[in-house]
Phi, psi and omega in degrees: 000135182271130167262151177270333161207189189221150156232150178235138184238156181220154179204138190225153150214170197215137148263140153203154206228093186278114145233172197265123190251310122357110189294111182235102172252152177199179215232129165295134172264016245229322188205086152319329205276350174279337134139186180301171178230103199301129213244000200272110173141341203289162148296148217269150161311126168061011181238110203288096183357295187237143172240151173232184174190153156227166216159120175241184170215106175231125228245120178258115173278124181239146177308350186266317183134000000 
């Protein structure tokens, strides 16, 4: 049997354990009036523990190359 095409599939995952390491104070822009807020140790805004990812590629031979 001849092939005819080709697939290739891929998949990743990641971890990462974001903190603030550093003495880091800041101000809620949300509640000025509570003064800075020592933010050092906290986890980063928006940054997710764990990601994944899949993918593939399928590859077709043409009379062009």
């Amino acid at each position: 049997m001849r092939r005819s095409a080709l697939l290739t599939l891929n998949a990743g995952f990641a971890y990462t354990q974001s903190r603030i390491n550093q003495q880091l104070s800041l101000i809620d822009s949300r509640n000025p009036f509570a003064g800075p807020q020592d933010v050092t140790g906290r986890q980063l805004a928006y940054a997710p523990k764990w990601t994944a990812n899949v993918g593939s590629i399928y590859t077709v031979p043409t009379s062009i190359g």
